[in-house]
N, C-alpha and C positions, 0 to 999 in steps of 0.2 A: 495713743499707746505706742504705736511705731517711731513717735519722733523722741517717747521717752527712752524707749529702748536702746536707739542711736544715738541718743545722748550720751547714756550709759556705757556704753561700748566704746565710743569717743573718749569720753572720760580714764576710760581702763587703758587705754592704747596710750592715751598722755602718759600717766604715771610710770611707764616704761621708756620712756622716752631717754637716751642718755642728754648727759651735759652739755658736750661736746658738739652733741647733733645739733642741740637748741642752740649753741652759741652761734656753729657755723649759718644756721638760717637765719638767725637774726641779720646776717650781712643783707639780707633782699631788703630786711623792711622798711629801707626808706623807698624802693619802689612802688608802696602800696598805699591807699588811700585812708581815713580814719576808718572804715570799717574792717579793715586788715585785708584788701584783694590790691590786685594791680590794673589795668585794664586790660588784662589777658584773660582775666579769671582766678589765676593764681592766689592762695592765702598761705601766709606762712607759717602758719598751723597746721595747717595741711601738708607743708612742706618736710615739717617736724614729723610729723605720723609716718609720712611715704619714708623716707628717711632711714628712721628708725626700724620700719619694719622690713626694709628692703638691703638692711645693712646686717639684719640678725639673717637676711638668708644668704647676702653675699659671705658673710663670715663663716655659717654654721653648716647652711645647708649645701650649696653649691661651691664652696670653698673656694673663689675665685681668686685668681691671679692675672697679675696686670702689670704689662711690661710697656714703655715708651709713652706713659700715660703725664709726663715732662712736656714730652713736644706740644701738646696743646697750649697754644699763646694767650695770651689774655687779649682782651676786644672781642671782634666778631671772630668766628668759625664756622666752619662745616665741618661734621665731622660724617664722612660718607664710610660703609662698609657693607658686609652682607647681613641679610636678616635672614630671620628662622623662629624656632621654637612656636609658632604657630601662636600663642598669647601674647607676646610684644616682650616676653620675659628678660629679652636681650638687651630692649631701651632701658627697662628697668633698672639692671645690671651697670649696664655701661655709666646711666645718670649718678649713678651712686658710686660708683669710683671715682669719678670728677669732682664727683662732691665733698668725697672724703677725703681723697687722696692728695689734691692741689689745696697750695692757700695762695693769694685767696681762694675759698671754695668756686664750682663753673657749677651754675645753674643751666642744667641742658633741656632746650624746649625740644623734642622732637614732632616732627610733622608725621602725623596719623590719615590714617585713611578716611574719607567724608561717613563713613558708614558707621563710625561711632557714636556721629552724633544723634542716631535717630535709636540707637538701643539704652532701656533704661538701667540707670545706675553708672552706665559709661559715660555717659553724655554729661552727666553733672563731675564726675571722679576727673576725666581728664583736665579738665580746663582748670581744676583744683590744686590741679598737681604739676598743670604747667603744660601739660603737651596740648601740641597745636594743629587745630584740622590741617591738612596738605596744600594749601593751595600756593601759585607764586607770590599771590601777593603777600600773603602772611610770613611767608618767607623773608622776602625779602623788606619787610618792614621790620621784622625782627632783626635782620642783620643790620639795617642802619640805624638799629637800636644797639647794634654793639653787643649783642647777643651770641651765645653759643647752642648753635642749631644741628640736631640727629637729621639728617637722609637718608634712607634706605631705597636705592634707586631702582630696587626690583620690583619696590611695593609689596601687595598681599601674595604676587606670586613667588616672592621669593621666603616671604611670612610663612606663607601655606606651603611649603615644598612637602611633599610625601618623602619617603623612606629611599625609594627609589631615585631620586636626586637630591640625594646627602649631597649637602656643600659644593654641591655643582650651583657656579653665580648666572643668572638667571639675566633676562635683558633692559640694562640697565635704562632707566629712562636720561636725558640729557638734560632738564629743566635744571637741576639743581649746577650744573656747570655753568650756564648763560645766565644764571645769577651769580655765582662764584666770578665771573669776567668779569661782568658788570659792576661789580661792588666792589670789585678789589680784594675779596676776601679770599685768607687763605682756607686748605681745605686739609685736614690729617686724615688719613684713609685708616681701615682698620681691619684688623679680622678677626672675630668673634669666633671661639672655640667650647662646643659643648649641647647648645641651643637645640641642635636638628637631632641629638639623642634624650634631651628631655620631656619632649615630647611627639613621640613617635609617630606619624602619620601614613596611615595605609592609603585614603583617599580621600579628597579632595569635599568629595559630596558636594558639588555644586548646586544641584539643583533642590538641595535640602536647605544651603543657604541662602539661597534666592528666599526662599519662603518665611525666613525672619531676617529677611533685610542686608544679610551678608553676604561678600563676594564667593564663601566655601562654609564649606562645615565639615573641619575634620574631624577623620575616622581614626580617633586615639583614645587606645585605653588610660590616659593622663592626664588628658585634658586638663582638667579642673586642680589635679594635684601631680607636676610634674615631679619627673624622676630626679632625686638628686647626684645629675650627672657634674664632674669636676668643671668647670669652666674658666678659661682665659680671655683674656683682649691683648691683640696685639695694635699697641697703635705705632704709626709710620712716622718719617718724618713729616713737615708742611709741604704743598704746593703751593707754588702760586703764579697762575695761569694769566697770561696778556692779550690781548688782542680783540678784535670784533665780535660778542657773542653774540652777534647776528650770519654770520662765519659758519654755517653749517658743519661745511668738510674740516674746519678747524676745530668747533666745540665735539665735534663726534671723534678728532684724534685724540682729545684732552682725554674725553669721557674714557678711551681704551685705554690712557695710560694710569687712569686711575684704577680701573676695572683690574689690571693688567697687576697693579700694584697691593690692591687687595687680594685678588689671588695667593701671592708671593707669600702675605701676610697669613693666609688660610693654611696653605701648605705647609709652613715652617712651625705653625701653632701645632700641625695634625702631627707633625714630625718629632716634638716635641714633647708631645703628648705619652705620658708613658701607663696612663689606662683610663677608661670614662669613667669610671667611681673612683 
């Protein structure tokens, strides 16, 4: 009964599907096997659904705008900024401007937290759609796959920020720089505007998410149905960083000046901003 259901629902979600979205995902499909995945997980069916449904809310409901979204090169990338919005609703956004926005289309993996992999429905959705548990190694296989890779260097604490540190950037981890050396890859920094008023968070509730397996459980009346606050991206130009990234005191100057340079990117979006709805 449940798998006719999901069929069904699958089926109605295709039919809306635009032209345009189909044509650009067709560009992955030769990275995929005869049964239509890649070895990530990814299906381009799936690609179609996310797509399509995640363009009807960049257009309609969040009305985003997106400025310096040029700079992102074709090959590999990082693209590093702040997170927020407490559901990941930012990766979503931002993947779907890249997608639509450049030709050729960027398929953006981003690296998720290990904790989705053990909640159900998440655990199958991600890897469907392309995003990728956090670890380095996966990281950095996707990059010398020529990949274009999300970082969020604060992780779930800067995912989870409560009300009370709106857009204050949080501490960044350094992993994703000592990959950036090592590969060569450039990085576009970014700042995402909008996120930490969609969904508004009072507390944390940690110790409620311990209890199904997550690092918090926010205390938001939107959880489930964010506010349709206006949102931006501002992306920077490229870096790209030289030296030992076994260089401590050198990868932790990179890391400030990236941090340093997302900020800039935060500020000038908030500045610009001329109201949240």
């Amino acid at each position: 009964m449940l798998a006719k259901v999901t069929h069904s629902a699958l089926n109605w979600i295709n039919s809306f599907i635009p032209k345009d979205i189909s044509e650009r995902a067709e560009y992955f499909k030769n990275n995929c096997n005869a049964w239509g995945y890649n070895e990530w997980g990814y299906s381009v069916e799936w690609i179609k659904r996310y797509m399509a449904i995640s363009s009807w809310l960049n257009k309609k409901y969040f009305r985003v705008k997106s400025y310096g979204h040029e700079n992102v090169p074709k090959g590999r990338v990082l693209l590093i900024g702040n997170h927020s919005s407490q559901m990941a609703y930012d990766g979503m956004i931002i993947s779907n401007v890249l997608f639509m926005e450049l030709t050729p289309p960027r398929f953006v993996h981003a690296m998720i937290g290990s904790f989705f992999a053990y909640q159900p429905f998440y655990s199958i959705l991600m890897p469907r759609i392309g995003q990728i548990i956090g670890t380095p190694e996966n990281c950095l296989k996707l990059l010398k796959e020529e990949q274009t890779v999300l970082v969020f260097p604060e992780g779930e604490k800067g995912g989870g920020k409560t009300i009370f540190n709106r857009y204050k950037l949080m501490h960044f981890g350094q992993g994703f720089m000592e990959l950036a050396m090592e590969t060569n890859t450039p990085i576009i920094p970014f700042g995402f505007i909008g996120g930490e008023e969609m969904v508004p968070s009072f507390s944390r509730m940690e110790p409620i998410g311990k209890l199904v397996g997550m690092p918090y459980m926010p205390l938001s009346p939107t959880l489930i149905f964010p506010l349709p606050t206006k949102c931006s991206v501002y992306f920077g130009e490229p870096f790209l960083f030289t030296g030992d990234p076994l260089d401590e005191t050198l990868v932790s100057k990179n890391v400030d000046t990236i941090k340093s340079e997302i900020r800039s990117l935060i500020d000038k979006g908030l500045q610009d901003r001329k109201s949240i709805f």
